[in-house]
C-alpha positions as CSV (number, residue, x, y, z in Angstrom):
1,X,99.9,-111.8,19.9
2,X,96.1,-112.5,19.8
3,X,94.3,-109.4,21.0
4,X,90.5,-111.2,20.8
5,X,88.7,-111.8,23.8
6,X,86.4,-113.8,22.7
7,X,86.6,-116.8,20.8
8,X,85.5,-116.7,16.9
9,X,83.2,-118.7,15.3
10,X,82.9,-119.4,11.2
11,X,79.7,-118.4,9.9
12,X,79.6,-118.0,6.2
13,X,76.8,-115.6,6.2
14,X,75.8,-113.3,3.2
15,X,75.3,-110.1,4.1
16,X,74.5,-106.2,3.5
17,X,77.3,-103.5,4.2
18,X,75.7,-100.2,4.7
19,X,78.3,-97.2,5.0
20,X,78.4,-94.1,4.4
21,X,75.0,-93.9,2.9
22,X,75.9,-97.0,0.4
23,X,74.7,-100.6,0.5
24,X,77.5,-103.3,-0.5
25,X,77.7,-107.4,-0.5
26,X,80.0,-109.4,1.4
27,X,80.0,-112.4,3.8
28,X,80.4,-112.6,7.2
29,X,83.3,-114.5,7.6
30,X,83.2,-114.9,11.1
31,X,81.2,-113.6,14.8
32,X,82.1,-113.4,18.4
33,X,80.1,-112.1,20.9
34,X,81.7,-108.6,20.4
35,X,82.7,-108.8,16.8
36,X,82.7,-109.7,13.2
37,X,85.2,-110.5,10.6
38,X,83.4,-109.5,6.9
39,X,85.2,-110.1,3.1
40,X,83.4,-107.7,0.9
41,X,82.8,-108.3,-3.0
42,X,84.0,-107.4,-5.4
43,X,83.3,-103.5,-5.3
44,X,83.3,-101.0,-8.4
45,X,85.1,-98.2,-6.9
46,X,87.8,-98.2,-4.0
47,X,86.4,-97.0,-0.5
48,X,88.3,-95.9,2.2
49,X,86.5,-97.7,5.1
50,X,88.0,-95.9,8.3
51,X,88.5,-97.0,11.2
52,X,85.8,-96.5,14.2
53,X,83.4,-95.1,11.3
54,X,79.8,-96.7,12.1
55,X,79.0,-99.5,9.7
56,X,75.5,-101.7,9.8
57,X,75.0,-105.2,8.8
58,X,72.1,-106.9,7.8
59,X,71.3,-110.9,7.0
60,X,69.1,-113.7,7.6
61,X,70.1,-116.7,9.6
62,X,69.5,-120.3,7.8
63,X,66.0,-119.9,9.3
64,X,64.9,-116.5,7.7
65,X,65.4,-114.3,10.9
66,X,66.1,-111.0,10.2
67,X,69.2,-109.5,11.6
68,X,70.7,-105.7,11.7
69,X,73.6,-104.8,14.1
70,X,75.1,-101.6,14.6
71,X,79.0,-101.9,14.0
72,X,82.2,-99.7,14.4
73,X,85.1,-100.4,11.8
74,X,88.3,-101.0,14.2
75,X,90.1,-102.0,11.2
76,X,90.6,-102.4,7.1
77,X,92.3,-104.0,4.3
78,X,92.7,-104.6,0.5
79,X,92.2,-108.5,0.0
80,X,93.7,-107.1,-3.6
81,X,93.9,-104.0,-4.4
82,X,93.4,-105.1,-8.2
83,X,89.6,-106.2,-7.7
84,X,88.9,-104.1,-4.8
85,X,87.7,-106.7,-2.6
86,X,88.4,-106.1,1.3
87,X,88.5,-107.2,4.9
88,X,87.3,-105.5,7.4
89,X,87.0,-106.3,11.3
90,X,84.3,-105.0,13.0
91,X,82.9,-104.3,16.3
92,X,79.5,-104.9,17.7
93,X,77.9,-102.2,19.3
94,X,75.6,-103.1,22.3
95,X,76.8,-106.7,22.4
96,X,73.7,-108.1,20.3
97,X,75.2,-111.8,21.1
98,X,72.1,-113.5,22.3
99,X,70.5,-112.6,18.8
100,X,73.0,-113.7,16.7
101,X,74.5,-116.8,18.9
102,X,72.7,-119.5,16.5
103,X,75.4,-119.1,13.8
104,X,77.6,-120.8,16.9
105,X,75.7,-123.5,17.0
């Protein structure tokens, strides 16, 4: 059963995983107005992202705005656990959607 409320859109957006006092890459794989699905790189160490930790996100739209959105984690998973790659689903904090509503487009 499909919990979303709100439709998703792809984007394809790199972007800049701050947590825990740590920067790692990813993409944005895709953005609602309330949320984000994000595939990390590869990563040298395993990290336990926990759910409803606070995570930030920062990228640049095709245009060269600046974004950063708060986020909580509401959930986490090994793509494969062998090259510690993951997927996590996020949650915007404070609905941001007007901002980021070009990658809809």
């Amino acid at each position: 059963m499909e919990r979303r409320k709100e439709t998703r859109h792809p984007a394809n957006v790199r972007a800049e995983i701050l947590y825990n006092g740590r920067v790692y890459g990813g993409v944005i794989d895709n953005l609602s107005a309330s949320g984000a699905g994000i595939v990390t790189d590869q990563l040298d160490n395993e990290v336990a992202f926990m759910q409803y930790d606070p995570l930030e996100l920062k990228f640049r739209s095709s245009s060269g705005e600046a974004f950063h959105i708060k986020c909580t984690i509401m959930w986490a998973s090994y793509i494969t656990a062998e090259n510690l790659r993951y997927r996590i689903g996020l949650e915007l904090v404070g609905r941001p959607w007007e901002a980021i509503s070009q990658f809809t487009k």
